[in-house]
C-alpha positions as CSV (number, residue, x, y, z in Angstrom):
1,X,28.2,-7.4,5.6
2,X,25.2,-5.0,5.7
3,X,22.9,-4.5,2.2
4,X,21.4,-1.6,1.7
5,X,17.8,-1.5,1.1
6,X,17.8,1.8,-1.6
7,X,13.9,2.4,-2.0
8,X,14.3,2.8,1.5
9,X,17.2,4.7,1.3
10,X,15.7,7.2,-0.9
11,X,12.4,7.2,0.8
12,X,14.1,8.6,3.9
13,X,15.9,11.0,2.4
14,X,12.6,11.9,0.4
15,X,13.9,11.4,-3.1
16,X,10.3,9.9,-3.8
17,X,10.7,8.9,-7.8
18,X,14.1,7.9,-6.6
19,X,13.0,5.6,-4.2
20,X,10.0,4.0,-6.6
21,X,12.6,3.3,-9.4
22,X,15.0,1.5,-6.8
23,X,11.8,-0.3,-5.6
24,X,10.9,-1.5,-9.0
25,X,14.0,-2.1,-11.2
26,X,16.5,-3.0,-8.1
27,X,16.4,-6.8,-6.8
28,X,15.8,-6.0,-2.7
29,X,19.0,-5.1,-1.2
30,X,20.8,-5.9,-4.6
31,X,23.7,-3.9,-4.0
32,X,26.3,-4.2,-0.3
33,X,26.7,-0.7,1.7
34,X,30.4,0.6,0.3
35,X,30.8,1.8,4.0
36,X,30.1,-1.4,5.8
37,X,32.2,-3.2,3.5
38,X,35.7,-0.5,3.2
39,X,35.0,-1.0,7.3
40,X,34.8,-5.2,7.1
41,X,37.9,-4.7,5.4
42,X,37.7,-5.5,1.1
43,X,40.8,-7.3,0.8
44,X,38.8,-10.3,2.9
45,X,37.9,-13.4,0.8
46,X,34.6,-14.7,1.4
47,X,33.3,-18.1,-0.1
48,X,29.9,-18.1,1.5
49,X,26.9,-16.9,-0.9
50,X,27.2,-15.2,-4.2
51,X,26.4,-11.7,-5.6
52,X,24.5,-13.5,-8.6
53,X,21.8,-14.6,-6.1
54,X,21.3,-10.6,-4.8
55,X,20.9,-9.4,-8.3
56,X,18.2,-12.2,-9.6
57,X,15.2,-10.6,-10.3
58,X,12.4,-9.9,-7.6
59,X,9.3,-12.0,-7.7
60,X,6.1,-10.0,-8.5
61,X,4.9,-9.0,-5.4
62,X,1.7,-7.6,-3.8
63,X,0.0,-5.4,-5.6
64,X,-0.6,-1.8,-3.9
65,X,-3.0,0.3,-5.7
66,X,-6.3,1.1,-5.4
67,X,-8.6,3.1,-7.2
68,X,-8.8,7.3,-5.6
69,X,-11.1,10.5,-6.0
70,X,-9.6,13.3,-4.8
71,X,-10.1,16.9,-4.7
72,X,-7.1,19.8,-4.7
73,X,-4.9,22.2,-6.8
74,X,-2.9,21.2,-9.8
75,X,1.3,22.3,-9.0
76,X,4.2,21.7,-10.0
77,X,5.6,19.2,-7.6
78,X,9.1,21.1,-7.4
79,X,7.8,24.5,-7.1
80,X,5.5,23.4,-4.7
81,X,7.2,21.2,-2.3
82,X,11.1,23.0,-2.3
83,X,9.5,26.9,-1.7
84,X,12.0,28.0,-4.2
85,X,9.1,30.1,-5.7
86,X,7.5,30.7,-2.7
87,X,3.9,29.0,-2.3
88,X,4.9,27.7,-5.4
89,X,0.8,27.6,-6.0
90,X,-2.3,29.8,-7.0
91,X,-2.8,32.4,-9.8
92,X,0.7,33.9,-9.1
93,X,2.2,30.8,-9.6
94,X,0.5,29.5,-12.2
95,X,3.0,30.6,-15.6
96,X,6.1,29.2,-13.5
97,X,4.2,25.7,-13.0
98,X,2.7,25.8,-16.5
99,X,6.4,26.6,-18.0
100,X,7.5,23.7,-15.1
101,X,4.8,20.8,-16.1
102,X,5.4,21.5,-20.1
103,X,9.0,21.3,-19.7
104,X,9.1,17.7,-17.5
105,X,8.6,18.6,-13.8
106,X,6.2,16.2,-12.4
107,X,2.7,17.5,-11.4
108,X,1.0,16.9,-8.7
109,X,-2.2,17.3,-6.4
110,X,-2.4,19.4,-3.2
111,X,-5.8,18.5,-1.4
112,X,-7.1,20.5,1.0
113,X,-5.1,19.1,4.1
114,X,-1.9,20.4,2.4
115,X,-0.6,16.3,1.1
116,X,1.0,16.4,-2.4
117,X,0.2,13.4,-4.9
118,X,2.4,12.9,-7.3
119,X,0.4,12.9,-11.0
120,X,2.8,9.8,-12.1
121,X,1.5,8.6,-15.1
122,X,-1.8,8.6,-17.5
123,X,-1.9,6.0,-19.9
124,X,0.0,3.0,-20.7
125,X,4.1,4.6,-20.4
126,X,2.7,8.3,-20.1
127,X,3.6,10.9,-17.9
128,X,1.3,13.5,-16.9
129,X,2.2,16.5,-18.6
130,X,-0.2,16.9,-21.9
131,X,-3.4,15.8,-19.0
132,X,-2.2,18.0,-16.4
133,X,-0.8,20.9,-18.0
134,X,-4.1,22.7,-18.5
135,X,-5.3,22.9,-15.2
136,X,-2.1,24.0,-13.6
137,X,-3.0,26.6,-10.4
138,X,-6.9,25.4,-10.9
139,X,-8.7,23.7,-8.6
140,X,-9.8,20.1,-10.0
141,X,-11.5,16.3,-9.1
142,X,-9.2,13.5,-9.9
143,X,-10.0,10.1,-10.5
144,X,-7.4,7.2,-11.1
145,X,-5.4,5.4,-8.9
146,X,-3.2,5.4,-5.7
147,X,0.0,3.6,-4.8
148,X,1.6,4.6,-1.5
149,X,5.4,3.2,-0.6
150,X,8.0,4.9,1.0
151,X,6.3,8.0,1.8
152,X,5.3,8.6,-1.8
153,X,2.2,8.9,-2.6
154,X,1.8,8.6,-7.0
155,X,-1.1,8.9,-9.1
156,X,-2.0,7.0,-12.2
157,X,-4.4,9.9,-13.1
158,X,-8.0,8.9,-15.3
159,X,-10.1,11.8,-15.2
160,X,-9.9,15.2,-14.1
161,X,-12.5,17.9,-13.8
162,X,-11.8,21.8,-13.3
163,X,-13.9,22.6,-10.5
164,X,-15.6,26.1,-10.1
């Protein structure tokens, strides 16, 4: 029967934070694919393997971070990335993505080339929003570091610097 691998899963249908949490708190391919197994057939016994070995917990892997400086606009990642709000960036923007950041909407930073990093976390178990919030729709520096999977690119942000 087929597993399902659901960072990747998410990553391809570019549910990003979706596909991190699956990555980290899902054993790999802990759970089978409903469709592959309604089409094996459920009603089939099988004595061969066990469920409690898929849903051990995952060895700590490779670490894949490094340290990043980067250059671009504070947004809102939502705003931003859907166009519900048009550019969803820049001085006309910049109360929405304030009122979006505050409220829990992940930030993020749009370099120059037009990539979005998701601001994912500060210090120790916090977000980004009491850091970030100030320099919504301004153009900052951003030290920290970068972990890339899936698609995703996420900041663990250090130090940022408006930039004139």
């Amino acid at each position: 029967m087929p597993l399902v691998n659901w960072a990747d899963h998410f990553a391809a249908k570019g549910l990003c934070i979706l596909a991190l949490l699956a990555q980290t708190l899902l054993p790999q391919n802990a759970f089978s694919d409903p469709v592959a197994k309604a089409e094996a057939g459920a009603s089939k016994k099988s004595t061969s393997g066990s469920n409690i070995a898929r849903l051990s917990p995952r060895p700590i892997g490779e670490i894949r971070t490094r340290p990043i400086e980067l250059v671009g606009e504070v947004v809102d990642a939502w705003c931003w990335s859907s166009g519900v709000m048009g550019e969803g960036r820049g001085e006309k923007h910049k109360a929405c993505g304030l009122l979006c950041v505050l409220g829990g909407v992940s930030s993020g930073i749009v370099d120059d080339k037009g990539k979005l990093y998701i601001c994912a976390k500060s210090k120790a178990y916090k977000g980004c929003a009491e850091l970030m919030g100030r320099f919504v729709g301004k153009r900052v520096r951003v030290k920290g570091w970068i972990s890339e999977r899936g698609g995703c690119s996420l900041l663990k942000v250090s130090d940022v610097t408006e930039l004139k």
